[in-house]
C-alpha positions in Angstrom: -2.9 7.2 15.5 -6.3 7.8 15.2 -6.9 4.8 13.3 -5.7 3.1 16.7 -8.0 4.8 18.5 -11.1 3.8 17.1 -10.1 0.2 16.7 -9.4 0.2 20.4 -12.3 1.5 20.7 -14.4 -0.9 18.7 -12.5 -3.8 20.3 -13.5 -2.1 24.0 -17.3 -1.6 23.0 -18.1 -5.5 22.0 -16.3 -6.5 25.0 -18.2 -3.9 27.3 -21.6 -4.8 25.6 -21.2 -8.8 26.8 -19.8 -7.8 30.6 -22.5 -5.5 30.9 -25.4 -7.3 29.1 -27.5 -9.3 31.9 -28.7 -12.4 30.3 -32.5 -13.4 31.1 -33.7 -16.8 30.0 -37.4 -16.8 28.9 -39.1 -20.1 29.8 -40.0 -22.7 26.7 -43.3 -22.4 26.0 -44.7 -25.0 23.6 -45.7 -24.3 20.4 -44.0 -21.1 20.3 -44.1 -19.6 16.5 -41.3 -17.3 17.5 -38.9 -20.2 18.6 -35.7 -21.3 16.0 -36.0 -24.8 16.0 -32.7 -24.9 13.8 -30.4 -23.3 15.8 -27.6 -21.1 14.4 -26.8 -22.1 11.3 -23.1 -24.1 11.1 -20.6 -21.5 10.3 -22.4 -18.5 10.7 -20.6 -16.0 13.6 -22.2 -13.9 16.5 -22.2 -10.5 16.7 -19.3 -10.3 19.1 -17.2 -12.4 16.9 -18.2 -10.7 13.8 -17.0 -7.2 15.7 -14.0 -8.6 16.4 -13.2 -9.8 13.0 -14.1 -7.1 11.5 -12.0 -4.8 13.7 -9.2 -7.1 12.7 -9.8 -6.8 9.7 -9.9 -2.4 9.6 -6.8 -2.7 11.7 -5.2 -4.7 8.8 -6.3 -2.7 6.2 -5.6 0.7 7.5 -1.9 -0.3 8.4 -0.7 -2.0 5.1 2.0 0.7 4.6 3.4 0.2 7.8 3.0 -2.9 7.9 5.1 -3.7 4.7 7.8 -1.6 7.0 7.8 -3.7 9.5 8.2 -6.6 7.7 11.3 -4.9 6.0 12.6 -4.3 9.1 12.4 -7.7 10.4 13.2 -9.4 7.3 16.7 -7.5 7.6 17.7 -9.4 10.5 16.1 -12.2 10.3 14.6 -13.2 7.1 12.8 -16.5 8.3 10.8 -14.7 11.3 9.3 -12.4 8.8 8.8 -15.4 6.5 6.7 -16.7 9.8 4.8 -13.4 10.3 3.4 -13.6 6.8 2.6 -16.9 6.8 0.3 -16.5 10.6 -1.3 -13.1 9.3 -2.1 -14.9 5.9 -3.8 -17.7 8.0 -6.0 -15.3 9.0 -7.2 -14.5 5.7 -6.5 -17.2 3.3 -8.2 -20.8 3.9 -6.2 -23.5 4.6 -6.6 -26.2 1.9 -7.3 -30.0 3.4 -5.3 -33.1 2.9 -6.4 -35.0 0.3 -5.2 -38.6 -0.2 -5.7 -40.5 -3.0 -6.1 -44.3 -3.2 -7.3 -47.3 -4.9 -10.5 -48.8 -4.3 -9.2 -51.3 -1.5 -7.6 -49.1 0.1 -3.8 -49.5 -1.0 -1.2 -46.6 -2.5 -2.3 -45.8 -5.7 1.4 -44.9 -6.6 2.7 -48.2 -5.4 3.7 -50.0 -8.6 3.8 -46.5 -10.8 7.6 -46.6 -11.8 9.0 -43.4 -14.1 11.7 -44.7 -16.7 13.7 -42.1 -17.6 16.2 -44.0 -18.7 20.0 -45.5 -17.1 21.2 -43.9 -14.4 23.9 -40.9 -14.4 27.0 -43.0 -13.6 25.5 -46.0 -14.8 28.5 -47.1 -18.2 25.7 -46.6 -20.8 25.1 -43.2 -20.0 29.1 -42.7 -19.5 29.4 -44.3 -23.0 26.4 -42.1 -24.6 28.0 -38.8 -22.7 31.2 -39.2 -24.6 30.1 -40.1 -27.9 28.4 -36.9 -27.6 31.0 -35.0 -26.7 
């Protein structure tokens, strides 16, 4: 329960931090050395969002026990909504993979004229025929 407590509280503080923080723009001054002409690199997280994901991620970690209860108890009566809570939490932590597509160099279904040939089919006589000779 205390583990609760402190993530509320962690969740409470970043939250409390941006309501309270009064933001003051400095005026551009030219030739500023100070200045970040780049911008935030792509991908990289603020400090709120970084609090936040890391308070997920301690509220997670500290409740894997339970968690493996819980999703005992809701797999007992009802196996697919647990199947469904595993697969959102897991989205949290697991990347999901891109569509790939493959195809040929004008464009068309590479698998278009690949044909498998495995043979007659099941019912076809030959097969009937080969099945009882075997037998």
């Amino acid at each position: 329960m205390e583990d609760v407590r402190k993530l509320l509280e962690c969740l409470r503080d970043p939250l409390n931090e941006l309501k309270n923080k009064k933001t003051k723009m400095s005026k551009f001054k030219g030739g500023d050395a100070n200045i970040n002409r780049n911008g935030r690199p792509v991908g990289s997280l603020n400090a709120s969002t970084k609090q936040m994901k890391q308070a997920f991620a301690m509220l997670v970690e500290n409740n894997l026990g339970n968690m493996e209860q819980w999703l005992i108890d809701i797999a007992a009566e009802d196996p697919a909504k647990a199947m469904d809570v595993i697969i959102k939490l897991s989205e949290r932590f697991v990347p999901a993979l891109a569509r790939t597509e493959l195809t040929a160099k004008d464009g068309d279904d590479i698998f278009k004229s690949l044909k498998f040939g495995f043979g007659p089919a099941l019912d076809s006589p030959e097969r009937i025929q080969e099945l009882d000779e075997n037998v």
